[in-house]
C-alpha positions as CSV (number, residue, x, y, z in Angstrom):
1,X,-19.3,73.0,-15.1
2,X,-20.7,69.5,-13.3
3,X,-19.3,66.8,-15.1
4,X,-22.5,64.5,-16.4
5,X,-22.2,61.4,-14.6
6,X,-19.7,61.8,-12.2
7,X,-20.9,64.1,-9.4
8,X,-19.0,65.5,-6.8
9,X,-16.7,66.5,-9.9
10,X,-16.5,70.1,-12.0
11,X,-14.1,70.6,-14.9
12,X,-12.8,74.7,-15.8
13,X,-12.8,76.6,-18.3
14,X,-8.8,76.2,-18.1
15,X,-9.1,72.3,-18.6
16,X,-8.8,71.1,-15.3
17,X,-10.9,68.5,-13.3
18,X,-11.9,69.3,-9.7
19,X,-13.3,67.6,-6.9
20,X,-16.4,69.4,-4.7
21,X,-16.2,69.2,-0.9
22,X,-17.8,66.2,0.1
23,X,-18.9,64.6,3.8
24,X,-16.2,61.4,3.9
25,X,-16.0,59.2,6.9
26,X,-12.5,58.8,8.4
27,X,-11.8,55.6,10.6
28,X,-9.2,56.0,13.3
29,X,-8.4,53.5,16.0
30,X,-11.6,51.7,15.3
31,X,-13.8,55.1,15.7
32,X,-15.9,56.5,12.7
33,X,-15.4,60.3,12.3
34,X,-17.5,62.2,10.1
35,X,-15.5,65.0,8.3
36,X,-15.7,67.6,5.5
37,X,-13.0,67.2,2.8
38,X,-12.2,70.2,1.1
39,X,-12.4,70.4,-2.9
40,X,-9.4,70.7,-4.9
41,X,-8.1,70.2,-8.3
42,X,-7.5,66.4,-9.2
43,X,-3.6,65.9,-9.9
44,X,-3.4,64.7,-13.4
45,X,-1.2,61.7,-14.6
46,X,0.3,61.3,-18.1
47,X,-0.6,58.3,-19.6
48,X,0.1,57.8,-23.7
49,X,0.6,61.1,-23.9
50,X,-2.9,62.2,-22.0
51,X,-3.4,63.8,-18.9
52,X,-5.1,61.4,-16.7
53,X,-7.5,61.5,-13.7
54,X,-8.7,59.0,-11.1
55,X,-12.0,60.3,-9.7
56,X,-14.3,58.1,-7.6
57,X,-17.6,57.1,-9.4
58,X,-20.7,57.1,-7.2
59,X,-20.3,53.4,-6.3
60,X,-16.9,54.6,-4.7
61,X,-14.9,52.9,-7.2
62,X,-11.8,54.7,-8.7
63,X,-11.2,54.7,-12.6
64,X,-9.0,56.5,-14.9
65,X,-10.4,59.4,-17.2
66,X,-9.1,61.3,-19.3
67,X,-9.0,65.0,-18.7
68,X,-10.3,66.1,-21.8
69,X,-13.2,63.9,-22.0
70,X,-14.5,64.7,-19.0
71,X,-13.7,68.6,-19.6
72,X,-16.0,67.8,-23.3
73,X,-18.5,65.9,-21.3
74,X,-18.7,68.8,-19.6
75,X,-18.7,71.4,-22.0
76,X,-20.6,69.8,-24.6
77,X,-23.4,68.3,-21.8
78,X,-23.4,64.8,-24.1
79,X,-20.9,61.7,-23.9
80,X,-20.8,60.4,-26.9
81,X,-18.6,56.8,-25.8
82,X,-18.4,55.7,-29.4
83,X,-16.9,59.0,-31.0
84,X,-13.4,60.2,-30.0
85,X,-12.1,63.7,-28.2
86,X,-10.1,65.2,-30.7
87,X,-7.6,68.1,-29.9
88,X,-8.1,70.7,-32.7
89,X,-4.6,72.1,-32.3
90,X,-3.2,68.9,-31.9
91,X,-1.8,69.7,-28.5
92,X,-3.1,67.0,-26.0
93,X,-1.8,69.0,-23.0
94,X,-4.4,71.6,-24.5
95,X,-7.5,70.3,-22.4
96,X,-9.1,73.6,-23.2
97,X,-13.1,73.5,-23.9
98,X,-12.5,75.7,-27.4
99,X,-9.9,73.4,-28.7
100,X,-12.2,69.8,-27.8
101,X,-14.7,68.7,-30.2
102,X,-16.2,65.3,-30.6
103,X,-15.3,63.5,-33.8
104,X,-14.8,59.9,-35.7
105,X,-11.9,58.0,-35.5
106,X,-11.4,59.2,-38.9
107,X,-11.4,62.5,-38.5
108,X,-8.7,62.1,-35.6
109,X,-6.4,60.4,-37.9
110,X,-7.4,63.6,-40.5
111,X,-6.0,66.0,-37.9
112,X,-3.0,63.6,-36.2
113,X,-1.6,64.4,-40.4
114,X,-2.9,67.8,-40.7
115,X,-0.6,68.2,-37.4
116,X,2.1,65.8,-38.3
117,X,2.3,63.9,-35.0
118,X,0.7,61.2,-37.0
119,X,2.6,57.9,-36.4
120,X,3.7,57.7,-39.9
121,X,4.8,61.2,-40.5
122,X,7.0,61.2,-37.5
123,X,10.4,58.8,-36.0
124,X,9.5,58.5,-32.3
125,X,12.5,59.4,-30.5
126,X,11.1,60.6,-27.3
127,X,8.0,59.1,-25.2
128,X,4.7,60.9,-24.6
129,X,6.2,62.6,-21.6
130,X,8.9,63.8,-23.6
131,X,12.8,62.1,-22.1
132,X,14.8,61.0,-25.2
133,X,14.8,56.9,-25.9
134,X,18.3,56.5,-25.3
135,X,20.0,52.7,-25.0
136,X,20.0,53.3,-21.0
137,X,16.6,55.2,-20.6
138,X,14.6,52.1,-22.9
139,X,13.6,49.0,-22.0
140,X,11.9,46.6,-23.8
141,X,8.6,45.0,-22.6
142,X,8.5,41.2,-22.5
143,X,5.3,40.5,-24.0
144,X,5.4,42.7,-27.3
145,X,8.9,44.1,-27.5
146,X,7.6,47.3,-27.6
147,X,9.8,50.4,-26.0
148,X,9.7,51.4,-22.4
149,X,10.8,54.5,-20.9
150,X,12.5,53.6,-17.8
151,X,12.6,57.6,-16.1
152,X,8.8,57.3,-16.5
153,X,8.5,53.9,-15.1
154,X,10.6,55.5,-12.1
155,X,8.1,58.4,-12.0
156,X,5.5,56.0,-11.5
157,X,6.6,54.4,-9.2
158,X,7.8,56.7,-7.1
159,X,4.0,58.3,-7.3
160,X,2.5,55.2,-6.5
161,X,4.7,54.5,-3.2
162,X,3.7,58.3,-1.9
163,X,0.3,57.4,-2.5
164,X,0.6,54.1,-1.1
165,X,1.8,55.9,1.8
166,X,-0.6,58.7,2.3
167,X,-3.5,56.4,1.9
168,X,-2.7,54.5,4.4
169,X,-4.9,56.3,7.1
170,X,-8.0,54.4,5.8
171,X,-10.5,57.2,4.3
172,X,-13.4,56.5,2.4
173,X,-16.4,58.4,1.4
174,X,-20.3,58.5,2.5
Protein backbone atom coordinates (compact mmCIF):
# COMPACT_ATOMS: atom_id res chain seq x y z
CA UNK A 1 0.00 0.00 0.00
CA UNK A 2 1.42 3.76 -1.00
CA UNK A 3 2.44 5.30 2.06
CA UNK A 4 0.32 8.84 2.31
CA UNK A 5 2.78 11.46 2.07
CA UNK A 6 5.75 9.94 1.15
CA UNK A 7 5.66 8.73 -2.41
CA UNK A 8 7.96 6.70 -4.06
CA UNK A 9 7.41 4.43 -0.79
CA UNK A 10 4.96 1.21 -0.18
CA UNK A 11 4.73 -0.64 3.10
CA UNK A 12 3.54 -4.81 3.16
CA UNK A 13 1.25 -6.54 4.52
CA UNK A 14 4.43 -8.25 6.40
CA UNK A 15 5.37 -4.82 7.94
CA UNK A 16 8.08 -3.77 5.87
CA UNK A 17 8.79 -0.35 4.10
CA UNK A 18 9.87 -0.36 0.40
CA UNK A 19 11.18 1.87 -1.94
CA UNK A 20 9.56 2.05 -5.87
CA UNK A 21 12.01 2.31 -8.73
CA UNK A 22 12.67 5.71 -9.35
CA UNK A 23 14.66 7.87 -12.30
CA UNK A 24 17.89 9.17 -9.98
CA UNK A 25 20.62 11.19 -11.58
CA UNK A 26 24.14 9.79 -11.00
CA UNK A 27 27.20 12.27 -11.35
CA UNK A 28 30.45 10.67 -12.46
CA UNK A 29 33.58 12.58 -13.36
CA UNK A 30 31.66 15.68 -13.76
CA UNK A 31 29.01 13.96 -16.25
CA UNK A 32 25.22 13.69 -15.28
CA UNK A 33 23.84 10.15 -16.07
CA UNK A 34 20.26 9.52 -15.88
CA UNK A 35 19.55 6.00 -14.38
CA UNK A 36 16.71 3.73 -13.11
CA UNK A 37 17.17 2.55 -9.50
CA UNK A 38 15.63 -0.50 -8.72
CA UNK A 39 13.04 -0.73 -5.73
CA UNK A 40 13.84 -2.61 -2.71
CA UNK A 41 12.99 -3.04 0.83
CA UNK A 42 14.37 -0.20 3.14
CA UNK A 43 16.94 -1.71 5.70
CA UNK A 44 15.48 -0.94 9.10
CA UNK A 45 17.56 0.39 12.08
CA UNK A 46 16.68 -0.19 15.76
CA UNK A 47 16.35 2.75 17.64
CA UNK A 48 14.63 2.60 21.38
CA UNK A 49 13.57 -0.46 20.69
CA UNK A 50 11.83 0.52 17.09
CA UNK A 51 12.60 -0.49 13.79
CA UNK A 52 13.63 2.58 12.00
CA UNK A 53 13.71 3.87 8.38
CA UNK A 54 15.34 6.73 6.57
CA UNK A 55 13.34 7.39 3.40
CA UNK A 56 13.78 10.50 1.34
CA UNK A 57 10.77 13.02 1.55
CA UNK A 58 9.90 14.65 -1.79
CA UNK A 59 12.12 17.73 -1.03
CA UNK A 60 15.00 15.02 -1.13
CA UNK A 61 15.66 15.34 2.48
CA UNK A 62 16.29 12.14 4.55
CA UNK A 63 14.37 11.66 8.02
CA UNK A 64 13.91 8.83 10.34
CA UNK A 65 10.42 6.96 10.53
CA UNK A 66 9.36 4.58 12.26
CA UNK A 67 8.30 1.43 10.56
CA UNK A 68 5.12 1.00 12.10
CA UNK A 69 3.85 4.31 11.55
CA UNK A 70 4.36 4.45 8.28
CA UNK A 71 2.97 0.68 7.79
CA UNK A 72 -0.48 2.36 9.96
CA UNK A 73 -0.25 5.41 7.73
CA UNK A 74 -0.57 3.11 5.33
CA UNK A 75 -3.04 0.72 6.34
CA UNK A 76 -5.26 3.02 8.04
CA UNK A 77 -5.02 5.82 5.01
CA UNK A 78 -5.01 8.74 8.01
CA UNK A 79 -1.91 10.14 10.13
CA UNK A 80 -3.06 10.98 13.00
CA UNK A 81 0.56 12.99 14.42
CA UNK A 82 -0.98 13.73 17.71
CA UNK A 83 -2.13 10.05 18.68
CA UNK A 84 0.42 7.25 19.10
CA UNK A 85 0.98 3.67 17.16
CA UNK A 86 0.40 1.24 19.59
CA UNK A 87 1.48 -2.52 19.22
CA UNK A 88 -1.54 -4.61 20.35
CA UNK A 89 0.60 -7.61 21.31
CA UNK A 90 3.08 -5.59 22.72
CA UNK A 91 5.81 -6.80 20.41
CA UNK A 92 7.40 -3.64 18.62
CA UNK A 93 9.37 -5.92 16.18
CA UNK A 94 5.56 -6.84 15.21
CA UNK A 95 5.04 -4.09 12.49
CA UNK A 96 2.27 -6.13 11.24
CA UNK A 97 -1.01 -4.07 9.91
CA UNK A 98 -3.50 -6.37 12.28
CA UNK A 99 -1.47 -5.82 15.37
CA UNK A 100 -1.20 -1.51 14.77
CA UNK A 101 -3.95 0.65 15.89
CA UNK A 102 -3.89 4.31 16.63
CA UNK A 103 -4.42 5.25 20.18
CA UNK A 104 -3.78 7.95 23.14
CA UNK A 105 -0.86 8.05 25.06
CA UNK A 106 -3.00 6.66 27.61
CA UNK A 107 -4.04 3.89 26.21
CA UNK A 108 -0.28 2.98 25.32
CA UNK A 109 0.65 3.15 28.87
CA UNK A 110 -2.77 0.71 29.38
CA UNK A 111 -1.26 -1.90 27.13
CA UNK A 112 2.80 -1.33 28.04
CA UNK A 113 1.04 -2.87 31.82
CA UNK A 114 -1.45 -5.19 30.31
CA UNK A 115 2.03 -6.54 28.69
CA UNK A 116 4.36 -5.95 31.51
CA UNK A 117 7.13 -4.23 29.59
CA UNK A 118 5.90 -1.23 31.34
CA UNK A 119 8.90 0.72 32.87
CA UNK A 120 7.77 0.07 36.25
CA UNK A 121 6.82 -3.48 36.13
CA UNK A 122 10.09 -4.49 34.80
CA UNK A 123 14.30 -4.07 36.01
CA UNK A 124 16.01 -3.20 32.67
CA UNK A 125 18.75 -5.45 32.38
CA UNK A 126 19.20 -5.64 28.74
CA UNK A 127 18.79 -2.62 26.00
CA UNK A 128 16.17 -2.45 23.34
CA UNK A 129 18.30 -4.55 21.07
CA UNK A 130 18.56 -7.09 23.61
CA UNK A 131 22.84 -7.46 24.83
CA UNK A 132 22.93 -7.76 28.68
CA UNK A 133 24.12 -4.21 30.58
CA UNK A 134 27.06 -5.65 31.94
CA UNK A 135 29.94 -3.28 33.83
CA UNK A 136 32.08 -3.65 30.31
CA UNK A 137 29.14 -3.51 27.77
CA UNK A 138 27.63 0.14 29.66
CA UNK A 139 28.68 3.29 29.51
CA UNK A 140 27.30 6.13 30.93
CA UNK A 141 26.31 9.21 28.96
CA UNK A 142 27.81 12.60 30.05
CA UNK A 143 24.91 14.81 29.96
CA UNK A 144 22.18 12.63 31.94
CA UNK A 145 24.04 9.70 33.34
CA UNK A 146 21.76 7.55 31.74
CA UNK A 147 23.10 3.88 30.48
CA UNK A 148 24.68 3.28 27.13
CA UNK A 149 25.16 0.04 25.46
CA UNK A 150 28.53 0.17 24.05
CA UNK A 151 28.03 -3.25 21.43
CA UNK A 152 25.18 -1.03 19.97
CA UNK A 153 27.19 2.03 19.83
CA UNK A 154 29.76 -0.22 17.89
CA UNK A 155 26.91 -1.38 15.61
CA UNK A 156 26.33 1.97 14.81
CA UNK A 157 29.14 2.90 14.00
CA UNK A 158 30.26 0.39 12.04
CA UNK A 159 26.82 0.94 9.86
CA UNK A 160 27.44 4.41 9.57
CA UNK A 161 31.21 4.03 8.17
CA UNK A 162 29.76 1.35 5.35
CA UNK A 163 27.35 3.89 4.53
CA UNK A 164 29.70 6.60 4.62
CA UNK A 165 31.58 4.53 2.24
CA UNK A 166 29.06 3.44 -0.19
CA UNK A 167 27.65 6.87 -0.62
CA UNK A 168 30.44 8.20 -1.60
CA UNK A 169 29.78 7.89 -5.41
CA UNK A 170 27.51 11.06 -5.21
CA UNK A 171 23.80 9.93 -6.13
CA UNK A 172 20.93 11.93 -5.83
CA UNK A 173 17.44 11.75 -7.04
CA UNK A 174 15.34 13.70 -9.91
Amino acid sequence: MPIPGLPGYEASSLGRVRSLPRRITQVRYGKSHAITAKGRVLKPRMINGYLVVQPRRPDHSIWSAGVHRLVLMAFSGVHHPTLDCRHLNGDRMDNRPENLEWGTRLDNLEDQKLHGTHPSQRLVTHCPAGHEYTPENTARRKSDGSRRCRQCDREYAREYQRRKRRTGGGLRQE
